[in-house]
C-alpha positions as CSV (number, residue, x, y, z in Angstrom):
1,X,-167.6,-49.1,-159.9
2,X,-165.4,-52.2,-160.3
3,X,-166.5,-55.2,-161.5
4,X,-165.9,-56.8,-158.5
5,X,-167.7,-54.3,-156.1
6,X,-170.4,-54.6,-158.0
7,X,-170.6,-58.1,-157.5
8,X,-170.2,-57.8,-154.2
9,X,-173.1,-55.3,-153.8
10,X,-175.6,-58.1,-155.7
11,X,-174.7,-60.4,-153.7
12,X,-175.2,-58.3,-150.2
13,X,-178.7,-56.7,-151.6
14,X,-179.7,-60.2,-152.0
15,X,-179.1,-61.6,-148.1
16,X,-180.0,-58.1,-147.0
17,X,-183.3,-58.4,-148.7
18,X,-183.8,-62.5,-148.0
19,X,-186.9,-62.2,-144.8
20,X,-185.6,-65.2,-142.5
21,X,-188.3,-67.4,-140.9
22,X,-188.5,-69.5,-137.5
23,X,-190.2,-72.5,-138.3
24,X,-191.3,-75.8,-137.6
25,X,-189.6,-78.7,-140.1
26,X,-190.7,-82.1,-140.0
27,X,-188.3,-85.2,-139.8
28,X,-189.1,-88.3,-138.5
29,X,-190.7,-91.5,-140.4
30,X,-194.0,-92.5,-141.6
31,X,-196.7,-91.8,-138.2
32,X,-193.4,-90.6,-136.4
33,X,-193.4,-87.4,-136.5
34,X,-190.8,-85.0,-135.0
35,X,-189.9,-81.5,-135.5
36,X,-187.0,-79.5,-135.7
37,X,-187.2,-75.6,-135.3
38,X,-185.5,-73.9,-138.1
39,X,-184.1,-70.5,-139.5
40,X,-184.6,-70.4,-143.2
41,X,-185.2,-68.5,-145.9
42,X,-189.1,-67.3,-146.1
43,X,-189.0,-68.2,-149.7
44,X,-188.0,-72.3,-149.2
45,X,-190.8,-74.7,-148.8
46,X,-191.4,-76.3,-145.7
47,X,-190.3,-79.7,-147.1
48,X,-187.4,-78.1,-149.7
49,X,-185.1,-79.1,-146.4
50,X,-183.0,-75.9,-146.6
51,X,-182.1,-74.4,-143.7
52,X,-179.8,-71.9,-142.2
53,X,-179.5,-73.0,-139.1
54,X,-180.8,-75.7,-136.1
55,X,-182.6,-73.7,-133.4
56,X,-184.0,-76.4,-131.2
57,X,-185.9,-79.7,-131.5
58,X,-190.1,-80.6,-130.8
59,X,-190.7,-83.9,-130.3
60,X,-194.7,-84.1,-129.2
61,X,-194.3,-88.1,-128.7
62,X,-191.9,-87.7,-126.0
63,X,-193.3,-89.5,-122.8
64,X,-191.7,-86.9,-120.6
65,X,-193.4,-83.2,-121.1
66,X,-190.0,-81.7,-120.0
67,X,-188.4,-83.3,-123.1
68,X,-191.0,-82.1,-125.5
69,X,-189.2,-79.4,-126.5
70,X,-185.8,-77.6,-126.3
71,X,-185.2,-74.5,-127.7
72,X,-181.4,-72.3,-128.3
73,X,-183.4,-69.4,-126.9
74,X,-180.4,-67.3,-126.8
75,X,-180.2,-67.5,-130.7
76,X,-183.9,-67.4,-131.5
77,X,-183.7,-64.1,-130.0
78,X,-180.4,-62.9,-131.8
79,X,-182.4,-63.6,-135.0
80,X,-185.7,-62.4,-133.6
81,X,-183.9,-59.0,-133.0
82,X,-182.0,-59.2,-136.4
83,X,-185.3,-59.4,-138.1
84,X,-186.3,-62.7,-138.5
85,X,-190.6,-63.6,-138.3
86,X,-192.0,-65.9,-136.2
87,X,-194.5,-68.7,-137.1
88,X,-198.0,-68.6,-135.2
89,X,-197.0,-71.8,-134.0
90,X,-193.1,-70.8,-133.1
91,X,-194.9,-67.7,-131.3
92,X,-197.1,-69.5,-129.3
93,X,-194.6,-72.3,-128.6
94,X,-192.3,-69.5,-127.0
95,X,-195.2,-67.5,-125.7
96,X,-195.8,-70.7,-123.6
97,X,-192.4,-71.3,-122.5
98,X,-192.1,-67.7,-121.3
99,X,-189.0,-67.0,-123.8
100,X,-190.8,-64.2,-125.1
101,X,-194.2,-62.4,-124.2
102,X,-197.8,-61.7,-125.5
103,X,-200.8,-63.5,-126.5
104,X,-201.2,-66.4,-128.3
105,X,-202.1,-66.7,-131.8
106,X,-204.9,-68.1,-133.0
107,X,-203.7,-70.8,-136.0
108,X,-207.2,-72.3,-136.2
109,X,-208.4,-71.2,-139.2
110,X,-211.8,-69.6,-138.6
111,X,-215.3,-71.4,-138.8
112,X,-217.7,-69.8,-141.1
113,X,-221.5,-70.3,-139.8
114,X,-223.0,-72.5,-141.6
115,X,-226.0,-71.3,-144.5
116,X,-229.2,-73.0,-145.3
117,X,-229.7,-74.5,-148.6
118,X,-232.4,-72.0,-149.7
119,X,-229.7,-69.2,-148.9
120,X,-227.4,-70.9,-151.2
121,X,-229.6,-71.6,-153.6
122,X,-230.7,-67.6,-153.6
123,X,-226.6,-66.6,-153.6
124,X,-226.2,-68.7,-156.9
């Protein structure tokens, strides 16, 4: 093996492995918010600001509901099929725009009940 193909093959195994994410970024000022709907990297932060490419735009201050979102759903299903994960959110977002099917997810996180302070007391 050349030195060369060898590179070549690190450099592959490394995008082949990379697990590419459909996400929500925000942009916008200070109690502005806006959102942009990303492919990245699952690995980047959600405020790093790497991206690999612009799939659509939420804006959920838009006075028009019809402008609250647009979405490339041609290429959010390209990636989709090459692999890439949805975020709850991005799933039910699409889920409710009919782009894709299923249930909704749940992003909630879950409410524990609530125990008595001589329960707690007992637990410790």
């Amino acid at each position: 093996m050349t030195p060369f193909s060898f590179a070549f093959f690190i450099i592959y195994a490394k995008l082949y492995f990379v697990m590419l994410k459909v996400r929500l970024q925000r942009i916008g000022r200070k109690n502005d918010a806006a959102f942009r709907v990303v492919l990245t990297d699952s690995k980047n932060s959600a405020k790093s600001g790497k991206f690999l490419e612009i799939l659509g735009t939420y804006d959920p201050k838009a006075k028009d509901k019809s402008k609250r979102t647009s979405f490339v759903s041609e290429r959010i299903l390209y990636w989709v099929s090459k692999g890439a994960k949805l975020s709850d959110t991005m799933h039910n977002f699409l889920v409710n725009e009919k782009i894709i099917e299923g249930k909704k997810v749940n992003v909630l996180p879950k409410k524990k009940p609530t125990q008595k302070r001589k329960e707690l007391k007992a637990s410790k």
